[in-house]
C-alpha positions in Angstrom: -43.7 27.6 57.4 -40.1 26.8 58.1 -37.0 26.8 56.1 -33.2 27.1 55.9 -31.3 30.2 56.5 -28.3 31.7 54.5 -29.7 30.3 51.1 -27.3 31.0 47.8 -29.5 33.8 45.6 -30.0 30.5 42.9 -31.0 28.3 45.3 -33.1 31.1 46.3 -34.8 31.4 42.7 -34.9 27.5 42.6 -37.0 27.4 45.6 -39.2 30.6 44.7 -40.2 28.9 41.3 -41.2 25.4 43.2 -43.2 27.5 46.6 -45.2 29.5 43.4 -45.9 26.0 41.9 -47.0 25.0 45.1 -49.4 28.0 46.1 -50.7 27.9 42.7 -53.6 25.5 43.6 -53.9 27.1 47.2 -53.6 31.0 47.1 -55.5 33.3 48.1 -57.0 31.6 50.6 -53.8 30.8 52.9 -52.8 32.4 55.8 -48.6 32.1 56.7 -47.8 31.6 60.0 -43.9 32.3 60.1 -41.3 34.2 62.2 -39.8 35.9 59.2 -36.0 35.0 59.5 -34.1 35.5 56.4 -33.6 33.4 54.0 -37.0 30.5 53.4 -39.1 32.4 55.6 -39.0 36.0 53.6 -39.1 34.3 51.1 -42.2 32.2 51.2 -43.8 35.1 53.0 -43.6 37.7 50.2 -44.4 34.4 47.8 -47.6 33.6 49.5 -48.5 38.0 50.1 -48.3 37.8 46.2 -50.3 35.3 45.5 -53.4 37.2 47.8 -52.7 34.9 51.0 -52.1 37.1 53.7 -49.9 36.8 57.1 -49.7 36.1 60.4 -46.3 36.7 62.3 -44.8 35.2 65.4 -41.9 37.1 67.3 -40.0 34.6 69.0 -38.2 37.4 71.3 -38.6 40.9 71.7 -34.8 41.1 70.1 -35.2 38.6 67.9 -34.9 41.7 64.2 -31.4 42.2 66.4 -29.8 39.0 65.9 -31.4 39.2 62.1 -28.5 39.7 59.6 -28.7 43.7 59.1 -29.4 42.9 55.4 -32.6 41.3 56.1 -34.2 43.9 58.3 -35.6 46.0 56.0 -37.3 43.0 54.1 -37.9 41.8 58.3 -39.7 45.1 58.8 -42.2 45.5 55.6 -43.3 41.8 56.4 -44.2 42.1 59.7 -46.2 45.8 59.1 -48.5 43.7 56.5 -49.2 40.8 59.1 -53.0 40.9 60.2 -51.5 39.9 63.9 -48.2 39.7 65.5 -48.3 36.8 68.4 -45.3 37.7 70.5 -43.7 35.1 72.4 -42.6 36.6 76.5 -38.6 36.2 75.5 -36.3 38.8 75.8 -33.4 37.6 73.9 -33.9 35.6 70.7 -32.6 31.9 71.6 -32.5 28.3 70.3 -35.3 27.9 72.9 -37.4 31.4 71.6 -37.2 30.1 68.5 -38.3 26.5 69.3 -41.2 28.1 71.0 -42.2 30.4 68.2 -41.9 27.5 65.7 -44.6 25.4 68.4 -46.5 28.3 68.6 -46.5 28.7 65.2 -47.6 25.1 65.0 -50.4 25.3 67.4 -51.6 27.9 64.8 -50.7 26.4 61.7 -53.3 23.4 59.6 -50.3 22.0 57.3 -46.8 23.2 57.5 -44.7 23.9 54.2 -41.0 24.0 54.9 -38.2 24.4 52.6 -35.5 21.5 53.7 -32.8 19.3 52.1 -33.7 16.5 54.7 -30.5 16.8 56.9 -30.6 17.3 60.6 -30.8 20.2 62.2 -27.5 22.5 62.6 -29.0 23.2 65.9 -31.4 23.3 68.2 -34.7 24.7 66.6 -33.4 23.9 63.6 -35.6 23.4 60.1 -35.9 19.4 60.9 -36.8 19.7 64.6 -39.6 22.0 63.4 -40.6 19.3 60.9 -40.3 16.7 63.4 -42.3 18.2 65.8 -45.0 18.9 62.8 -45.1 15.5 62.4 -44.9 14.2 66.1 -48.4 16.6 66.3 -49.9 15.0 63.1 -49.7 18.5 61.1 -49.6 17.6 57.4 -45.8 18.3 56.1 -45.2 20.1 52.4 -41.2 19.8 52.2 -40.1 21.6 49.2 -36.3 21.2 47.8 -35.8 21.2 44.1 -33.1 19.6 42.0 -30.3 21.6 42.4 -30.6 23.6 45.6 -27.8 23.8 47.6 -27.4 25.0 51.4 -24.9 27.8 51.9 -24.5 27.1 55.7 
């Protein structure tokens, strides 16, 4: 999965009522594949853990919970302690490149890949639509979820 950062708390509940509509028809048997950033990610994550899936994390850099927001830690922290495997990606510091490499990795992993995106370009390198175009460069089936209404913060 992949999805925007910095999301307004009712775009937030917008997006969790579509992503339950959506695993309705596929939980439990999904496994997430995610890096767990705040916003989409933690969100889909604890979505999917709900539903029965269960979780498979990548760490894009071995500071990558550093340059989290400190507020998304905690949530950062449960997630990753329920994952049945943690791939961790040889980066130090957490990067546009680290995290362009977890979301490949991640990729390499995934069978379809569910992001949460308004359709614009990226805000940078790694960003939400580079993930989706490299999804679809690789032939990965794409699930883009943004319901009437959702907005992007940043």
């Amino acid at each position: 999965m992949t999805g925007h950062r910095g999301l307004h708390p009712a775009t937030e509940a917008l997006i969790g009522s579509a992503v339950r509509d959506f695993l309705s028809s596929r939980a439990p048997d999904l496994v997430a594949v995610c890096w767990l950033a705040d916003g989409a990610d933690q969100l889909i994550t604890r979505e999917i853990l709900a539903a029965g899936g269960q979780l498979e994390a990548v760490v894009p850099a071995e500071r990558y919970r550093d340059g989290l927001p400190s507020e998304a830690h905690r949530q950062y922290d449960t997630l990753l302690a329920r994952a049945i495997a943690a791939h961790r990606l040889p980066f130090v510091d957490s990067t546009s490149e680290a995290h362009m490499r977890a979301s490949e990795h991640m990729l390499d992993l995934a069978d379809e890949l569910l992001a949460i995106w308004d359709g614009k370009p990226a805000g940078g390198y790694g960003g939400t639509a580079d993930v989706v175009a490299a999804a679809r460069e690789r032939g990965v089936t794409v699930h883009i979820i943004w319901p009437p209404g959702a907005k992007r913060d940043a």
